[in-house]
N, C-alpha and C positions, 0 to 999 in steps of 0.2 A: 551579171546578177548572181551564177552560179559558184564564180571566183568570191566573191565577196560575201556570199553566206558559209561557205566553206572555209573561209578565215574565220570566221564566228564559230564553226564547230573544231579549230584547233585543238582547244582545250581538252576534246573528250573525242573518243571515238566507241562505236557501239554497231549494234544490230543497225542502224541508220544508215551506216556508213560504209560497214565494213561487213566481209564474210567470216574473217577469222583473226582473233586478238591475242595472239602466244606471247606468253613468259619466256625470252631469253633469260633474263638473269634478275631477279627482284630482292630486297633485303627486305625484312622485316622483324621490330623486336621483339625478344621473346619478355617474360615476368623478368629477368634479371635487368634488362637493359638495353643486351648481346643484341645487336642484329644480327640473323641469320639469312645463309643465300639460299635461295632456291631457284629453280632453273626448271623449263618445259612447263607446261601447263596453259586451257587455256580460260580466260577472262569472259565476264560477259560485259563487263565496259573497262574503260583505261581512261583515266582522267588527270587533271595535274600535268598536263604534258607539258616541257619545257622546251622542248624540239624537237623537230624533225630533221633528224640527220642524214638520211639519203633515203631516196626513191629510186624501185627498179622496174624501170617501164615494161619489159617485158609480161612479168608475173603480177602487173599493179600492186607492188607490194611497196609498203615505208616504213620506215626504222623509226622510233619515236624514243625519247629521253624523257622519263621523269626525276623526281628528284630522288627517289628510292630502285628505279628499273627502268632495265631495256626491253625493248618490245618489238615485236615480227608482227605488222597489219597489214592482211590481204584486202584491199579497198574495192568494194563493189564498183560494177563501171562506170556509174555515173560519175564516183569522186575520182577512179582511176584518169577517167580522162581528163579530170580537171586537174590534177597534179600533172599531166602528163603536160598541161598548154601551159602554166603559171608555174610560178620562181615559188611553190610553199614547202619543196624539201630538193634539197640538190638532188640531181639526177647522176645515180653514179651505175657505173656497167658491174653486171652481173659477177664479173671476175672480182673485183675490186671492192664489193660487198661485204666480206667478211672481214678485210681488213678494218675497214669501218666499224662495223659493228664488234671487234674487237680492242676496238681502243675508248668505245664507250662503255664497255665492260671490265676494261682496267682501270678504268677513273674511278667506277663507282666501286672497284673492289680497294683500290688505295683509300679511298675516302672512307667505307665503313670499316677497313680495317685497321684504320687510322684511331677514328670514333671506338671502337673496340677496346685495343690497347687500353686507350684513357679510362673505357670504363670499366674494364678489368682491373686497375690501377687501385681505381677508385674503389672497387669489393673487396681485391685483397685488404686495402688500406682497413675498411670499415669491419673486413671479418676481423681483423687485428687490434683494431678499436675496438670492435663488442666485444672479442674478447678476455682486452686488461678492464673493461667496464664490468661484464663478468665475474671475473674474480673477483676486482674492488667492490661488486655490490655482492657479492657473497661475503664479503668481508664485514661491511656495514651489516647487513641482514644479519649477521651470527651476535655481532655487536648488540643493534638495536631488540633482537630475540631475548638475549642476554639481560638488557633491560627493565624486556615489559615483562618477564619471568618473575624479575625482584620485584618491580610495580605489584604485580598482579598477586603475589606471595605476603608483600606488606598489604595492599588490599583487603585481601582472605580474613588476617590477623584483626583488623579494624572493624569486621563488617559481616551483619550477618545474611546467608541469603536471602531471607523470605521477607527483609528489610529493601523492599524496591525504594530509591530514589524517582520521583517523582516530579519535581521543580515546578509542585503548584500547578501541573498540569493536568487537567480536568477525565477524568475517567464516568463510563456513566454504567449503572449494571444496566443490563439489556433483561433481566427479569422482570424488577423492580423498579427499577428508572432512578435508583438513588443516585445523586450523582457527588464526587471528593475532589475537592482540591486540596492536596495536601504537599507536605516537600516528602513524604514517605508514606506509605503504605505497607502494611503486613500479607504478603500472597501466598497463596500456595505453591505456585506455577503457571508453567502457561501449555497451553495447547491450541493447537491451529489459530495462531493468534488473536486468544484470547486469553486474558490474562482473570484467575482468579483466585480474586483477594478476600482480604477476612477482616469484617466490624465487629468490632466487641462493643454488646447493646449493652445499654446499661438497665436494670433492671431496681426491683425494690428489694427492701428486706437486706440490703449489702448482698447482692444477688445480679449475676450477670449471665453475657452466654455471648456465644460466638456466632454470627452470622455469614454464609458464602455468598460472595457477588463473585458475577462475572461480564466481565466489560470488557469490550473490543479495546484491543491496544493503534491509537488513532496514526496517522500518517507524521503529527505533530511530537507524537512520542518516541514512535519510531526514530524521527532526528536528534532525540535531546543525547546530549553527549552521554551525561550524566547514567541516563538509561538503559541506553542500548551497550555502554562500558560492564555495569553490574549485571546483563542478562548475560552477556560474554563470557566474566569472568565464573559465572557461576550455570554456565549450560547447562551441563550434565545434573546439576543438581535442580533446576529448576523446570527445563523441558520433559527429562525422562518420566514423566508421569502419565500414562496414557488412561487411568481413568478418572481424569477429570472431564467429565462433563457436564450438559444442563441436568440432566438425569440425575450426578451425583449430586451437584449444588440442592437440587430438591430433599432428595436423601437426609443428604446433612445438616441443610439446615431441621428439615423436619427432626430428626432424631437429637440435635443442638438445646431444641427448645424444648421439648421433653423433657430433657435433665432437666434445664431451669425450671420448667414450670413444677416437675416434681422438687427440686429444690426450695421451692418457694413454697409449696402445698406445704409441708414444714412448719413455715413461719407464719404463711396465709391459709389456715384451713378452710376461709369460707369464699376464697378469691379475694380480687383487687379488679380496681377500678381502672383501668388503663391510662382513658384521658376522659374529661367532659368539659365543654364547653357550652357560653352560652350567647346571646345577645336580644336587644331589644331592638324589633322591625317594625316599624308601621305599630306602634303600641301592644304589640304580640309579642309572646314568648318563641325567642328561637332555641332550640336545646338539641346538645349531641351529644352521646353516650356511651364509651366502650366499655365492656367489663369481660376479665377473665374467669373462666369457673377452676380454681386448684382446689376442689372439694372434692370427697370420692362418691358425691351423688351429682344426679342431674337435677340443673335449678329449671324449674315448674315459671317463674317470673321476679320481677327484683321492682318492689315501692321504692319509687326516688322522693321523697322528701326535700322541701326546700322552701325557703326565705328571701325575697325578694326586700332590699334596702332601700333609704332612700342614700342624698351626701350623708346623711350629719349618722347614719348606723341603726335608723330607728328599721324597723319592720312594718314595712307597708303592706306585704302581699306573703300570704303562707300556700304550701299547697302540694302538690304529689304526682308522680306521673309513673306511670306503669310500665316496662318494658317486659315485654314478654317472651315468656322462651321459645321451646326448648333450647339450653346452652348444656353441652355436654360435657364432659370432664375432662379437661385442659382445652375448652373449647376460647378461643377468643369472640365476642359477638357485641355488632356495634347498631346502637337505634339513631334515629333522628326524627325528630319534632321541628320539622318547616315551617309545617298549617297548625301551631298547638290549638287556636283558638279559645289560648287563655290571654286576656288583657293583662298589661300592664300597668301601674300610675306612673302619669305621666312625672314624678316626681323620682322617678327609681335609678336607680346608679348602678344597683350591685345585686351579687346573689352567691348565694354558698349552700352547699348540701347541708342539712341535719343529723340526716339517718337513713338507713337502709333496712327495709323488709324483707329476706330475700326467703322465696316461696321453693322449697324443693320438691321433687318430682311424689315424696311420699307422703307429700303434704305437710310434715312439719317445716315450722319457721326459723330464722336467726335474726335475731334483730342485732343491727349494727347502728351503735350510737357514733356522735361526729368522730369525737377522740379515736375511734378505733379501728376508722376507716382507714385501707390502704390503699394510698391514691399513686399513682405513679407519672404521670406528669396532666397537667391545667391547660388545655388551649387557650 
C-alpha cells in the first residue's frame, strides 16, 4: 500500500515527502524569451517531474528530472525506505552519482541552448524588422503630416472657427433647457467640456440681441467626425478661453439684453407686449400675459382690454383685465388668468386685444390704441 501511494506522489515532492528539495540546475524565461540557468537554491515543492533518474540509498537521496531542471531530494525515511524496497528510481552507488546527474544537466543545457539560439535568431530578426518598419513608418508619418498640414490649411481658408459643425445633433443649455438641432452652431468656446454657443433672439422694432447658452458636449458629439475634426483644427483658438463660464453666460447675457432693450426704448417708449395668449376652458376665459417695461418710469399696472368673437367676426363679449405691477424699467413680467371667472359664449371662436391703459408709478396714463401696439410674438 505504501509502494502504491508513493507512485501517486511521483509527480511532486514536498514537506510530505521530503527534508530538502535543491536546485542543481533550473532554466527559466526571462521577458525577452531567453531562458536563463540557475543553479543552488532551495524549493518548497518540485512538481512536473518526468523522472527519477538515480537513488542513493545511503543519504536517502533522488535525482529527479523535470522538463525545465535537475533536482537534489533528500527523502524523509518513510519514502527513503520505500525507494530503497521498489524499482521507483535506479539505485546507483555514491561514486557514480555525479556522473548521472551530469548528463541530465547537459541535456537540459543543449536543449535550452538550442531553444535560445532560435530565439535570439528570432529578436535580431524582429529588431531588424522594426527597424526598416521604423524608418518606413517615419517616412509615411512625414508623408501623411505633410498632408493633413495642406488639409487643415485649405480647412482654415473655408471655415470659420466659432462656426461649429454640428450634423443635427442635439445640444441642450443646462441653464435654460433650450435645446438645437442644427448642422452648425455659432460658439464662443468651450471649457471643461462644455461647449458655449450664441442665439441670436429675434426681437421687434428690426431689433435683436445675442443670447449665451451653454451645453455639455454629449458622448455622441464627442464621435461625430465632422466635430471633433473643427475643434482640432481650431484648438488654440477655441479652448484658450478660461473665462467662460456659468457666471460669465449670466453676465452677458444680462448685459446683451440691456442693449436691446435700450435699443428698443428708442422705438418702444411705452414697452411691448412679449407674447399673450389665450383660450376657452370649461366656458371661462384662459389668459396669459407677458409685457416688457422700455419706459424710463415704473408701470403702477397695464388695462388689457379685449373682444371676444364669434366664426362669422361679430363681438360677442367685450371686457378688461388688469395686471398689476410693480414692473420696473427694462423689467420683463408675465400674469396668468387660469380661474378668470369670466364666462364665455358658448358661440366664441376668437379674441384680439383693443387697447392698453398702462398706469405708471406717478400716476399718469398712456393709452395704447390696437394699431399701436407692439407685440412681439402670439402664443
Amino acid at each position: 500500500m505504501m509502494i502504491f501511494a508513493c507512485l501517486g506522489c511521483m509527480a511532486q515532492f514536498d514537506a510530505k515527502n521530503s527534508l530538502v528539495r535543491q536546485i542543481i540546475v533550473e532554466y527559466t524565461a526571462d521577458a525577452k524569451g531567453i531562458w536563463q540557468k540557475k543553479t543552488g537554491g532551495m524549493l518548497d515543492d518540485i512538481d512536473g517531474i518526468e523522472s527519477t533518474y538515480a537513488f542513493e540509498k545511503k543519504s536517502g537521496t533522488v535525482y529527479a528530472k523535470t522538463k525545465n531542471g535537475n533536482y537534489r531530494i533528500v527523502l524523509n525515511k518513510e519514502f527513503a525506505k520505500v525507494y530503497k524496497t521498489s524499482q521507483l528510481a535506479p539505485i546507483v552507488e555514491s561514486k557514480l552519482i555525479q556522473g548521472e546527474v551530469d548528463k541530465v544537466t547537459k541535456q537540459l543545457e543543449d536543449y535550452y541552448e538550442g531553444l535560445n539560439q532560435t530565439r535570439r535568431a528570432f529578436l535580431q530578426d524582429s529588431t531588424d524588422r522594426a527597424r526598416r518598419d521604423s524608418i518606413e513608418k517615419a517616412r509615411q508619418d512625414s508623408i501623411q503630416n505633410a498632408l493633413a498640414q495642406a488639409a487643415a490649411k485649405k480647412y482654415r481658408e473655408a471655415h470659420n472657427c466659432h462656426d461649429i459643425p454640428m450634423s443635427r445633433i442635439g445640444i441642450e443649455c443646462m441653464i435654460c433647457g433650450m435645446q438645437v438641432y442644427e448642422n452648425s452652431i455659432y460658439a464662443e468656446g468651450v471649457a471643461n467640456d462644455t461647449l458655449y454657443f450664441v442665439e441670436t433672439v429675434p426681437g421687434i422694432m428690426d431689433c435683436s440681441y445675442k443670447k449665451l447658452h451653454a451645453g455639455l458636449v454629449s458622448p455622441r458629439l464627442q464621435r461625430n467626425e465632422k466635430f471633433t475634426y473643427h475643434m482640432k483644427i481650431y484648438k488654440d483658438s477655441l479652448y484658450n478661453k478660461p473665462y467662460l463660464t456659468l457666471g460669465f453666460v449670466e453676465a452677458y447675457n444680462k448685459e446683451s439684453y440691456e442693449k436691446y432693450a435700450a435699443e428698443v426704448a428708442v422705438k418702444a417708449p411705452n414697452g411691448y407686449i412679449d407674447s399673450w395668449g389665450y383660450d376657452f376652458q370649461e366656458g371661462q376665459l384662459v389668459f396669459d400675459f407677458t409685457y416688457t417695461n422700455t419706459s424710463t418710469k415704473e408701470i403702477r399696472a397695464i388695462d388689457i382690454f379685449y373682444n371676444i368673437r364669434d366664426a362669422a367676426g361679430n363681438v360677442k363679449k367685450s371686457g378688461k383685465l388688469r395686471a398689476d405691477g410693480p414692473v420696473t424699467v427694462f423689467e420683463q413680467r408675465q400674469w396668468n388668468w387660469t380661474d378668470s371667472k369670466i364666462p364665455v359664449p358658448d358661440s366664441s371662436v376668437d379674441m384680439d386685444l383693443t387697447r392698453l391703459i398702462i398706469t405708471f408709478k406717478d400716476g399718469k396714463q398712456k393709452n395704447i390704441a390696437k394699431k399701436d401696439m407692439l407685440i412681439r410674438a402670439m402664443e
